[in-house]
C-alpha positions, 0 to 999 in steps of 0.5 A: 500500500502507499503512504504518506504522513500526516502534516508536520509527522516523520513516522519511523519505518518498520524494522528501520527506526532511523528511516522515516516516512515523512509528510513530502513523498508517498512510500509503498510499504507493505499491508502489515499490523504496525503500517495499518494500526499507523494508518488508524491511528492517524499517523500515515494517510493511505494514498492509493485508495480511492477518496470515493471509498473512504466517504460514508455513504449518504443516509437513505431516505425514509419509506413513504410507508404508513405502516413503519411510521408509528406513534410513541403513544400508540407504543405506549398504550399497547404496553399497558403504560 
């Protein structure tokens, strides 16, 4: 995968603690636990995923359906409260 680090970041390299990725030049490096916990963590920004597979997708619209719009107080009479 390539990274990059964050703005202003030098992150060390695994196995090579003297040798940084740093926030000028995105490196390929491989898919494992230290570079993705880096990746979660904030500290490396993946580079070759599309931005379009990152974004949350939009929140569906709500069905038009009667049925699946209840009233609280109609719950609430039904439980006997």
């Amino acid at each position: 995968m390539k990274v990059i680090a964050k703005a202003g970041l030098s992150v060390p390299k695994e196995g090579k603690p003297r040798q940084y990725v740093t926030d000028s030049q995105a490196v390929d490096v491989p898919e494992s636990a230290y570079y993705m916990r880096r990746v979660a963590e904030g500290d490396l920004v993946r580079q070759d995923v599309p931005i379009e597979a990152t974004e949350t997708p939009a929140a569906a619209e709500p069905a038009d359906d009667p049925a699946l719009a209840t009233d609280a107080g109609a719950k609430k009479s039904a439980k006997g409260v």
